[in-house]
C-alpha positions in Angstrom: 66.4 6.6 43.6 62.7 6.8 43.2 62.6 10.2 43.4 65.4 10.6 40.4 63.5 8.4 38.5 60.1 10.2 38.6 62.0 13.7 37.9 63.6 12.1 34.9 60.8 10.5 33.5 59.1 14.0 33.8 62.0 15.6 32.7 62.0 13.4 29.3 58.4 13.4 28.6 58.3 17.3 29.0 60.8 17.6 26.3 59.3 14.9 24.0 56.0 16.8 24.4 57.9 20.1 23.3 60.1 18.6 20.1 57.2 16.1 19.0 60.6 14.3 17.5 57.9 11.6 16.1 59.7 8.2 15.7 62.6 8.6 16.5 65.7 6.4 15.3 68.9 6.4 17.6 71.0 9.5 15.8 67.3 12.1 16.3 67.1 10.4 19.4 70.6 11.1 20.9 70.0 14.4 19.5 67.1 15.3 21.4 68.7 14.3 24.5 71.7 15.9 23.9 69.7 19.0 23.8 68.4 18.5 27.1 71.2 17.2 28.7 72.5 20.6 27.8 70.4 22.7 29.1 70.7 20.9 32.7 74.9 21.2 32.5 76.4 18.1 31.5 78.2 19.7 28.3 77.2 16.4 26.0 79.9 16.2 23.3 78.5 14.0 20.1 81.4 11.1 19.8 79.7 9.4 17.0 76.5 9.4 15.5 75.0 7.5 17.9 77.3 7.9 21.0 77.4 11.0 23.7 79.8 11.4 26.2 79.1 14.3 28.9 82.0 16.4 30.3 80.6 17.5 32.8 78.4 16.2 35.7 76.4 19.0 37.9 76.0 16.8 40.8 80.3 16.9 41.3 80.6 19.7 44.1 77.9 17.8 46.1 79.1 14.3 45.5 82.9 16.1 47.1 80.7 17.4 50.1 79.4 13.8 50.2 82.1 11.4 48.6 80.7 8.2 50.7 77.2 8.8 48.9 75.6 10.3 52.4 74.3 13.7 53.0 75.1 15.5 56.7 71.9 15.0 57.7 72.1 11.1 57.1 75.2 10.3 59.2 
């Protein structure tokens, strides 16, 4: 979980620092990160202005491996 966090704080300041958005209000906001969820696979579709849904989540053929949440090397 740590680990996740750190990478996604990286992840979200390394595309702030690219797209200086400025201030940003929640409909520039969403947009930014529906850019980057993009580019990572989720396929974020805009539902309204200021809601995403994502169709698609790229950890799915590990979480099938792993349904209980456990890698191999954990059990």
């Amino acid at each position: 979980m740590r680990a996740a966090e750190r990478r996604g704080r990286r992840m979200g300041e390394a595309a702030r620092d690219e797209t200086r958005p400025g201030r940003l209000g929640p409909e520039r906001g969403l947009t930014v990160c529906e850019r980057l969820l993009d580019a990572y696979g989720y396929e974020p579709v805009r539902q309204a202005p200021t809601e995403l849904r994502l169709r698609n989540c790229p950890f799915h053929p590990l979480t099938a491996k792993a349904p209980d949440g456990r890698m191999a090397r954990d059990r």
